[in-house]
Every structure is written in C-alpha cells, then in structure tokens.
SEDRENVEX-521418 format. One line per 4 residues: number of its first residue (from 0); their letters; for each residue x, y, z negated of C-alpha. Coordinates in nm, 4 decimals. Last residue first. Example, Ala and Ser with C-alpha at 12.3 -4.5 7.8 and 13.67 -1.06 7.14 Angstrom:
BEGIN
1 = SA = 1.3670 -0.1060 -0.7140 | 1.2300 -0.4500 -0.7800 $
//
This chain:
BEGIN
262 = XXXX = 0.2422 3.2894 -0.2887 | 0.3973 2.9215 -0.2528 | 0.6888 2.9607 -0.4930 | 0.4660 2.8950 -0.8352 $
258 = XXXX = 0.2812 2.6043 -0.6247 | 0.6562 2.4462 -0.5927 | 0.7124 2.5197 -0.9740 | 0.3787 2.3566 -1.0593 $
254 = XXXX = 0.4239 2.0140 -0.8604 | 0.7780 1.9698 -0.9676 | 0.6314 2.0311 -1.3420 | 0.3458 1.7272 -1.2531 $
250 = XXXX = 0.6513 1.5170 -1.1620 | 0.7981 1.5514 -1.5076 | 1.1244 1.6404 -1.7100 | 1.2364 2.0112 -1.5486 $
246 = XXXX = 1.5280 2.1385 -1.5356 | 1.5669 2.1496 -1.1419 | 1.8792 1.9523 -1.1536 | 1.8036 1.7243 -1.4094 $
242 = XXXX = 1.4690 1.6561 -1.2097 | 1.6990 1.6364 -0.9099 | 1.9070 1.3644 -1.0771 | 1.5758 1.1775 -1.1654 $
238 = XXXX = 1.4177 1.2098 -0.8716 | 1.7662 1.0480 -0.6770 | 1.7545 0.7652 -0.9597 | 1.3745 0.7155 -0.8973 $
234 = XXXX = 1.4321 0.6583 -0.5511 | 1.7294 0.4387 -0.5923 | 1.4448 0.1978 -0.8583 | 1.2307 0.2238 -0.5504 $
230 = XXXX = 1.4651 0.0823 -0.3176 | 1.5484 0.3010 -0.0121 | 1.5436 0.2985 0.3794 | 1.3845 0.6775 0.3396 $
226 = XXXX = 0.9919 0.6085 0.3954 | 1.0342 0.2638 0.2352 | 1.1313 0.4083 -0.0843 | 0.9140 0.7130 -0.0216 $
222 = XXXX = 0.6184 0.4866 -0.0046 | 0.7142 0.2775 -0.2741 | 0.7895 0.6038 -0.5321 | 0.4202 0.6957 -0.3908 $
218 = XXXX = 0.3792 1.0019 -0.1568 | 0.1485 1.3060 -0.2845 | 0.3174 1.5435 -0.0455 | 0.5473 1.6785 -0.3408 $
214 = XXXX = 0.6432 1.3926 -0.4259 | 0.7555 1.3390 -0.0194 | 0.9133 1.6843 -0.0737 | 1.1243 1.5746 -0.4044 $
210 = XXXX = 1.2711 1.2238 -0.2462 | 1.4010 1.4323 0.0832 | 1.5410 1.7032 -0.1430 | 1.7317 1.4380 -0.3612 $
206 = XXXX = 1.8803 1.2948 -0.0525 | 1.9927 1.6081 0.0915 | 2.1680 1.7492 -0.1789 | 1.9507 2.0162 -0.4042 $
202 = XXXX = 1.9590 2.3817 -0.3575 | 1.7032 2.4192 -0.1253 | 1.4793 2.2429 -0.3032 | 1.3665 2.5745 -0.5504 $
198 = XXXX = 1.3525 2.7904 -0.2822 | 1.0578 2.6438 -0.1135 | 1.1363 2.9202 0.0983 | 1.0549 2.6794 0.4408 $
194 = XXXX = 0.7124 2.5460 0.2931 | 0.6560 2.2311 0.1541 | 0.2328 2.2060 0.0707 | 0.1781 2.0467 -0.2239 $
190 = XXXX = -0.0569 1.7463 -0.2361 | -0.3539 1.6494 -0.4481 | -0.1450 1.4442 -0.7485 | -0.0399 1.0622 -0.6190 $
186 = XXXX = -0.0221 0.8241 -0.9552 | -0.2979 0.8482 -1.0354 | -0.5293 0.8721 -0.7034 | -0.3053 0.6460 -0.6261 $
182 = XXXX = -0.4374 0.3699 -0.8635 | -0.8017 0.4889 -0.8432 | -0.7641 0.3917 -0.4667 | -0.6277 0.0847 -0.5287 $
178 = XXXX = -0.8863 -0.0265 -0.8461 | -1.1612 0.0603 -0.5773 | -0.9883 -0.1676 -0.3032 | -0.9554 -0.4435 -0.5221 $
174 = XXXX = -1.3640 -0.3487 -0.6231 | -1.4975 -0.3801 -0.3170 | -1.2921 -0.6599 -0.1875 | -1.3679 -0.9429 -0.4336 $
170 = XXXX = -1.7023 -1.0555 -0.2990 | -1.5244 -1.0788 0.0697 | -1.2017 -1.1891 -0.1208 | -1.3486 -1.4668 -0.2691 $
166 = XXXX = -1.5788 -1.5816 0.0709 | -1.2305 -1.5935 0.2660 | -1.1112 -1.7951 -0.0539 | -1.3817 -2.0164 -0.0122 $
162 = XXXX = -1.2964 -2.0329 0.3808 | -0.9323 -2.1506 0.3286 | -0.6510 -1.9379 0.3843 | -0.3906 -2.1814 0.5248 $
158 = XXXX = -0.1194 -2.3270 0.3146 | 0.1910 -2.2021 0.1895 | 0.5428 -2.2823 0.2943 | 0.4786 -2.0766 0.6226 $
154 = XXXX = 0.4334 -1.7868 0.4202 | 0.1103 -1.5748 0.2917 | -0.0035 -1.1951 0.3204 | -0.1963 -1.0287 0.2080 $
150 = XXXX = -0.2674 -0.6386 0.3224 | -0.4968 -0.3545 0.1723 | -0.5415 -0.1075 0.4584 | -0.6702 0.2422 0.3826 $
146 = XXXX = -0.7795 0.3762 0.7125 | -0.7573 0.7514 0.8040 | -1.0819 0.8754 0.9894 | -1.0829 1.1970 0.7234 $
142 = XXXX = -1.3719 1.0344 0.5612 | -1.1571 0.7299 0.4832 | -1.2206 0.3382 0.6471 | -1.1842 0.1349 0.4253 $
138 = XXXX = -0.9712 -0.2030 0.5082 | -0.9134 -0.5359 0.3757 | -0.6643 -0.7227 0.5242 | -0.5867 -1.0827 0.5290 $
134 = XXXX = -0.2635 -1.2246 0.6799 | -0.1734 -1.5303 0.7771 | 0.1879 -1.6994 0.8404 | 0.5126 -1.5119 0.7288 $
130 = XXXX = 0.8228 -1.6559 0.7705 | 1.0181 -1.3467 0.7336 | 1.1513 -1.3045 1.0843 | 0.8904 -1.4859 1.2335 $
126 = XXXX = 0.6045 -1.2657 1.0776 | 0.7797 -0.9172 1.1189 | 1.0111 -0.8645 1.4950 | 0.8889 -1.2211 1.6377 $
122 = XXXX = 0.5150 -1.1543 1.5634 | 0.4992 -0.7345 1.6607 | 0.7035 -0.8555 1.9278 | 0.4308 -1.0881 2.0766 $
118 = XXXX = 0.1331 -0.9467 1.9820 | -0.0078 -1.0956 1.7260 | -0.3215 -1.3751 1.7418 | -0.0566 -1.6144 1.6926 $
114 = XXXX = 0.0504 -1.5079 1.3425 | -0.2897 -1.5952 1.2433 | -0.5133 -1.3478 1.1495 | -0.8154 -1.2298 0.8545 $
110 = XXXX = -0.9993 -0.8467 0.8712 | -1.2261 -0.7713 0.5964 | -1.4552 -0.4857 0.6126 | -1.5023 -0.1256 0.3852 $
106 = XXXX = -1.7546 0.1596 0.4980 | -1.6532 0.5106 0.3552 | -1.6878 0.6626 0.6614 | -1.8839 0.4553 0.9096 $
102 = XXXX = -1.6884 0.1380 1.0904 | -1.5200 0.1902 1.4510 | -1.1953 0.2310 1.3130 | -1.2517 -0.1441 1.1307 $
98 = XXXX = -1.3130 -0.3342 1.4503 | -0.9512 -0.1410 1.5855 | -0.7568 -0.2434 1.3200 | -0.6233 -0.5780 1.4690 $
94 = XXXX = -0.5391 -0.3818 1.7923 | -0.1554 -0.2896 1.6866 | 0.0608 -0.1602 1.9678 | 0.1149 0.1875 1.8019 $
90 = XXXX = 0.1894 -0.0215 1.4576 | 0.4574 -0.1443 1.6176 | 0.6556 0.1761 1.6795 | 0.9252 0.2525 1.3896 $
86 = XXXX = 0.6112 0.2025 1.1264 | 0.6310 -0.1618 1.1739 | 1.0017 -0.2368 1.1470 | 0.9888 0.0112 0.8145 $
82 = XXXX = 0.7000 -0.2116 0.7100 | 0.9095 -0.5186 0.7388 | 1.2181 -0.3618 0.5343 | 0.9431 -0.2747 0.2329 $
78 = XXXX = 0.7713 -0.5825 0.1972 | 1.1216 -0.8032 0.2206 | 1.0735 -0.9431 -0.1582 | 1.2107 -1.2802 -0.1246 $
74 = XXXX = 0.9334 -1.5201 -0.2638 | 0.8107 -1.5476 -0.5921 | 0.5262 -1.2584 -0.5480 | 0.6380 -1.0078 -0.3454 $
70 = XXXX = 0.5253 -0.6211 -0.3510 | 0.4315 -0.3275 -0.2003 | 0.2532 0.0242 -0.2654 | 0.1702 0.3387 -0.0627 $
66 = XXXX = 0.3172 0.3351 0.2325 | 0.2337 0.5934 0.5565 | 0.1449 0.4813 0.9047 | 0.2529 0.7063 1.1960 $
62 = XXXX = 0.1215 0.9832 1.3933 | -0.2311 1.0326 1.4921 | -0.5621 0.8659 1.4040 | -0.3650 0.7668 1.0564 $
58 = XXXX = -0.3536 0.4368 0.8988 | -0.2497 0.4139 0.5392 | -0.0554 0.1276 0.3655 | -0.1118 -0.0884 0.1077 $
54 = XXXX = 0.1103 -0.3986 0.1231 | 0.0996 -0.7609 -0.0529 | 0.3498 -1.0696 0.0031 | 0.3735 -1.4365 -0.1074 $
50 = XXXX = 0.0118 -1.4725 -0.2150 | -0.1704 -1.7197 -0.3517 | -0.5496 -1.7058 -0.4954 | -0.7332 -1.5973 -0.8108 $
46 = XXXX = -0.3783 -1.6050 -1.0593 | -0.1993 -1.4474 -0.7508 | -0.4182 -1.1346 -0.7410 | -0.3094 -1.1188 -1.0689 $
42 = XXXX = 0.0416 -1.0918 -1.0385 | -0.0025 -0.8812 -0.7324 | -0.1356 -0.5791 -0.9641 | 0.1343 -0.5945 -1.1795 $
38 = XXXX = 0.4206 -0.5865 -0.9015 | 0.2457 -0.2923 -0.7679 | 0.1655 -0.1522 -1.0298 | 0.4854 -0.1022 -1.1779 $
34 = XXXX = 0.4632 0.2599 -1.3155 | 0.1334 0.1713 -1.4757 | -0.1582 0.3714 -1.3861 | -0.3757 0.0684 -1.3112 $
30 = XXXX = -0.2684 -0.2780 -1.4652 | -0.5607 -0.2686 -1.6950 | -0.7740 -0.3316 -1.3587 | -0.5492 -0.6127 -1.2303 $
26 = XXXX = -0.6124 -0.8012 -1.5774 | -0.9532 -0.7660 -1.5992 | -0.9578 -0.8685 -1.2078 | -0.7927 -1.1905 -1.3466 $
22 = XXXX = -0.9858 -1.2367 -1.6340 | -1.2895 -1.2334 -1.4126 | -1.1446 -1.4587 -1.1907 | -1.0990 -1.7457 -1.3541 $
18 = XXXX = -1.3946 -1.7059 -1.5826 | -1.5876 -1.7072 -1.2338 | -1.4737 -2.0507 -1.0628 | -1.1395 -2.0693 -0.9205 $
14 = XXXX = -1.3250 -2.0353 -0.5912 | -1.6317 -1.8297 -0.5875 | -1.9299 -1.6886 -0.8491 | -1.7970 -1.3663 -0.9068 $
10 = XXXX = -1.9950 -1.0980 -0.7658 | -1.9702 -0.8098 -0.5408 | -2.1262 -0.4537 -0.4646 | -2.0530 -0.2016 -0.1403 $
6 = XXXX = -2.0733 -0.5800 0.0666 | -1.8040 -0.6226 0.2908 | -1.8179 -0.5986 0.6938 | -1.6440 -0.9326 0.8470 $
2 = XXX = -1.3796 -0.9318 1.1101 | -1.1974 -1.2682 1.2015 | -0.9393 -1.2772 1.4676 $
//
C-alpha cells in the first residue's frame, strides 16, 4: 500500500500537460451545486485520467460509513450496491485507512492499492465481483476524527495507475477534495435533529418517512439511495410524494417545519 501526505497547495504541471487539466478542474468546479454532481464531477475527472468508478463516503470512529456521492463512468454503474456490501460489515475489517486516522485535523493524504493488498472477503465480496482493480483514495481527516474519503477506482480492462498520474492526483488532491466538501456543504443544510413528535413525518408511509429523516440529517439523495437499497431518481420520487404530502415545494421548507416542531 502506498500512503503519501498531500501538499495544502497544488499545481498543474503533470500528465495531460497543464491546459489539459486546467480546463478540466474548470469544468469540475462549475459542476458544483448541480443536482447531478456526481455524474458531472466524474466526467471531468475522466478528461485528466480514467476512471470506471468514483465514491465519497465518510468514515466515522464509531458506527458505520455514511455516502455522500457515486458514480460510473462508461462502465456498469454498481457504486451504490458495492458500498451497501461494504457498509454491512467490511468496512470494520478495513486497515487501508488507518495511516490517514493517525494524520492532524484537517490534514489530507493519498492512499493507492491493489486488489491484492485487500483482505480476502473484502476483495472477493467488492473488487472481484465487479472487476475492479486499483483504487486511489484521497482522504481528510475532519476535526470531529471523521474521515472524508474520496475513492477511484479502475477495472480490470483498464490499465494500472501509473506514477505521473500518482504525482497528478497528489497536486490535484487539495482542491478535488475542496470542490467535494463545498459540494455537500450545498447540497447538505447543518442537520435537523428527528425527534419522536416530529409530528409532521408521522403521517407519511414508511418509505417516504425514511427518505425525509435522512434529509433531514443532512444526507445526500446518493447517500440515502444507497442508505435504503434505492436509486436516486426512486429517492427523489418518494421526496417528492412526501413534499406533496407535506405541502411544501423545497428541502430547505422540510428543514424549517421540522425546526418549527422541535421546541
């Protein structure tokens, strides 16, 4: 396993030359606050180097990882089902985030592997079953000891990562990470506590509830979608209904009438 501490500033001059990749970051910074950022955002990563897969997912010191965004560039999107396999127990079993849980608050570091440097299961259960081969990680570490783990991830029909794009993403990773946090900072308002007389939810069917109190926790539509077994686009359907329901039009509304029941 490689582990290698990134620089807080970056510059350009790597592979695909820096025009290359300027435009490209250019592009992956407009892309933030759309609704498909995801899909955006891993569009451009893919004009500075290939990727099959992406992830962004948060590590907690206790209890299990939580999703924030996913995505699959021309290849069979499984992001979502894979993380569900990981968050069921995997990621308990997982040492390749250790280096970066011993890093200072606020610190970032790139992490690369091989499938073979996996534990066993962990390799049969997610990179065998979707032919995945490599994946590079870069990883903050939060001041609440969380880490925020950007994840690439290529294929068995791709090649290798080579070491200029290693040196790419090292001058690179500052400010993908940046653009990812300013992402969910956007689309994830400062969470709502659920409390038991959140009267409001009570009346909704089950599935709509479920979607409304991960909104109201400051959960992306991926991360719920991959919370509850779900697409995004079912996600949005169930918000949508529930919305209807509610009589209101927009997530910040949800937001107010469940701080309106809190006192």
């Amino acid at each position: 396993m490689q582990f290698v501490p990134l620089a807080a500033t970056s510059g350009l001059a790597a592979a695909g030359g820096p025009s290359a990749n300027s435009l490209a970051l250019a592009g992956l910074i407009g892309s933030v606050g759309a609704d498909d950022f995801s899909r955006r955002a891993l569009a451009h990563i893919n004009r500075m180097l290939p990727v099959c897969w992406w992830s962004v997912y948060r590590l907690h010191e206790q209890g299990p990882p939580e999703i924030h965004l996913n995505a699959s560039f021309e290849a069979r999107d499984r992001t979502a089902a894979a993380f569900r396999v990981y968050r069921q127990g995997l990621y308990r079993a997982d040492r390749s985030f250790d280096p970066a849980r011993q890093t200072r608050p606020g610190a970032s570091s790139l992490t690369h592997l091989h499938a073979e440097e996996i534990s066993r299961v962990q390799r049969r259960e997610i990179y065998t079953a979707n032919g995945l081969r490599e994946r590079v990680s870069l990883v903050r570490r939060c001041d609440d000891g969380s880490l925020l783990a950007l994840n690439l991830y290529r294929n068995e029909s791709q090649c290798g990562f080579q070491d200029n794009e290693l040196a790419l993403l090292q001058e690179l990773g500052a400010p993908l990470i940046a653009c990812v946090e300013l992402q969910l900072r956007l689309s994830c308002p400062a969470p709502v506590p659920v409390v038991e007389d959140a009267r409001p939810l009570l009346g909704l069917p089950r599935r709509e509830r479920e979607v409304c109190e991960r909104l109201l926790m400051g959960w992306t539509y991926d991360g719920v979608a991959a919370d509850l077994g779900l697409s995004a686009g079912t996600v949005k359907t169930y918000r949508d209904r529930a919305f209807e329901r509610l009589g209101i039009h927009h997530r910040n509304e949800l937001f107010a009438m469940a701080l309106a029941h809190q006192g």
